[in-house]
C-alpha positions as CSV (number, residue, x, y, z in Angstrom):
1,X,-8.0,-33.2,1.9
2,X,-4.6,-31.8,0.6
3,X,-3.8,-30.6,-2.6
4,X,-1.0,-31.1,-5.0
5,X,0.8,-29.6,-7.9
6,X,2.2,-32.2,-10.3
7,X,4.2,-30.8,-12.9
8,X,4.9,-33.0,-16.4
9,X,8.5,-32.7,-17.2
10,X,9.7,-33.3,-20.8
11,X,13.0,-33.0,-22.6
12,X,11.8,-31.8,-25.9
13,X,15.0,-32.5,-27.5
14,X,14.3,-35.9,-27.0
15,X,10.5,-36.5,-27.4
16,X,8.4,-37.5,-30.0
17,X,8.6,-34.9,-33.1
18,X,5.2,-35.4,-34.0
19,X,4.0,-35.1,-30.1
20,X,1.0,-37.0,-28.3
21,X,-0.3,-39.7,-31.1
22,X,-4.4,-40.1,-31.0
23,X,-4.0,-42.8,-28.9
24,X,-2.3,-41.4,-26.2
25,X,-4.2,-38.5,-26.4
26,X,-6.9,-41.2,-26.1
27,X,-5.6,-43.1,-23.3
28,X,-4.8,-39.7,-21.2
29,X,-8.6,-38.6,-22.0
30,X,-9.7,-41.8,-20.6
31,X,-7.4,-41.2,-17.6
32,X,-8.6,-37.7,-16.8
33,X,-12.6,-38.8,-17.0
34,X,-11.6,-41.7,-14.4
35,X,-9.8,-38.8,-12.2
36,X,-12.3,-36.6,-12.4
37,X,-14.9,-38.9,-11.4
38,X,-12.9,-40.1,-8.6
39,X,-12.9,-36.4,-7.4
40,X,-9.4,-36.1,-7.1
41,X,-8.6,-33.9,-10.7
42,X,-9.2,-30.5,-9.7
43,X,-7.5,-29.2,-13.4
44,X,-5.2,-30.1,-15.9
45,X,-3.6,-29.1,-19.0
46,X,-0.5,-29.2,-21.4
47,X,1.3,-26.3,-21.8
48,X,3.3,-25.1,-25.5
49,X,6.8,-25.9,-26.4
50,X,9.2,-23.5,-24.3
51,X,10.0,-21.9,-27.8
52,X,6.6,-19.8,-27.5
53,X,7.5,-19.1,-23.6
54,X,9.4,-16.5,-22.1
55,X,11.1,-16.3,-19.0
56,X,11.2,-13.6,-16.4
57,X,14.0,-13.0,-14.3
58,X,14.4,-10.3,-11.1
59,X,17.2,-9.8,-9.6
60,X,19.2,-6.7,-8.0
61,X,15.9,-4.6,-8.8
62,X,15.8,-5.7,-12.2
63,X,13.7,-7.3,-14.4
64,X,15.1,-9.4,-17.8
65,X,12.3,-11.4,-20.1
66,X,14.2,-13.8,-22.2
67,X,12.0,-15.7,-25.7
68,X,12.2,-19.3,-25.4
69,X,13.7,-21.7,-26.3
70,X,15.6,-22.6,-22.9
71,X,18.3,-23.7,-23.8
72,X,19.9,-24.6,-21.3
73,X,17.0,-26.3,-19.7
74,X,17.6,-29.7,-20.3
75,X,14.2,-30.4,-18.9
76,X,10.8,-28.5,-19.5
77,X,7.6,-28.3,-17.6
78,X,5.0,-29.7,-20.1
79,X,1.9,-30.0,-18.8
80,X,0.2,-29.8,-15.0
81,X,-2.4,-31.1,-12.9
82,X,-3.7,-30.3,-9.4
83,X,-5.2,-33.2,-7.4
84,X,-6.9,-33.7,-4.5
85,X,-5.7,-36.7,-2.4
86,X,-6.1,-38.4,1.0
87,X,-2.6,-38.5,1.2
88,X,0.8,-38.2,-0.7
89,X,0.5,-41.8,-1.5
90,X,-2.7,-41.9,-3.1
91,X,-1.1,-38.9,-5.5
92,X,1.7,-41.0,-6.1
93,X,-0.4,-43.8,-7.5
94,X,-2.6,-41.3,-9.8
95,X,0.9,-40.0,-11.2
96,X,2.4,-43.0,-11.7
97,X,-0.8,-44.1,-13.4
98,X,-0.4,-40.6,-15.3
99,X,3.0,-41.2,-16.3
100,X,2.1,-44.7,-17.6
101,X,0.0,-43.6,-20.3
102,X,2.7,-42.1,-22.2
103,X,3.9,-45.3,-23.4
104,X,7.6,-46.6,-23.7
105,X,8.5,-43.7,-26.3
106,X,8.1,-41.5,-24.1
107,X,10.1,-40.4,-21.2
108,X,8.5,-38.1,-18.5
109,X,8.8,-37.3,-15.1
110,X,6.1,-35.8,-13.0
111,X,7.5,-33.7,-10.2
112,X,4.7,-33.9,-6.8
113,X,4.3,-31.0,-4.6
114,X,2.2,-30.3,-2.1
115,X,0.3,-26.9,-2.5
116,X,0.4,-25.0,0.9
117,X,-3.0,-24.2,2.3
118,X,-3.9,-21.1,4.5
């Protein structure tokens, strides 16, 4: 069965200060044990706000590291999951389930990628 990379896209500008309340936290805990159950969450995890991240950069032969915040990023990568799905609709529904749980204060997008095999 294929794999995919989902990644969780947030505008931290524009989320909730205080982040993930108990009950999403709750709600996406529920959501995971159903996945992983299911057989189709291989791993998951949130990542930390793009102000502890740093970004590396090569180009011409050279290498730059540059501390978060991005700036210029109006969107961040803020969490992940890999999933293991019959097909690219069946990861489409778990996402969308995903994305669901954040509630209406929330807004997220989840970008789907297959991961290349071999």
């Amino acid at each position: 069965m294929p794999r995919y990379l989902t990644m969780v896209r947030i505008d931290e500008r524009n989320a909730p200060a205080e982040g993930p309340s108990d009950e999403l936290m709750q709600r996406m805990g529920e959501l995971i044990e159903e996945m992983t159950k299911a057989g189709v969450l291989l791993d998951t995890a949130g990542l930390t706000p793009s102000a502890q991240g740093k970004r590396v950069h090569y180009a011409k032969g050279d290498i730059t590291v540059t501390d978060g915040p991005f700036t210029e990023t109006k969107e961040v990568v803020g969490g992940y999951a890999i999933i293991q799905a019959k097909d690219e609709a069946e990861v489409l529904e778990w996402t969308k389930r995903f994305l669901r749980v954040h509630g209406e204060q929330w807004t997220v997008t989840s970008e789907v990628r297959e991961i290349m095999e071999g």
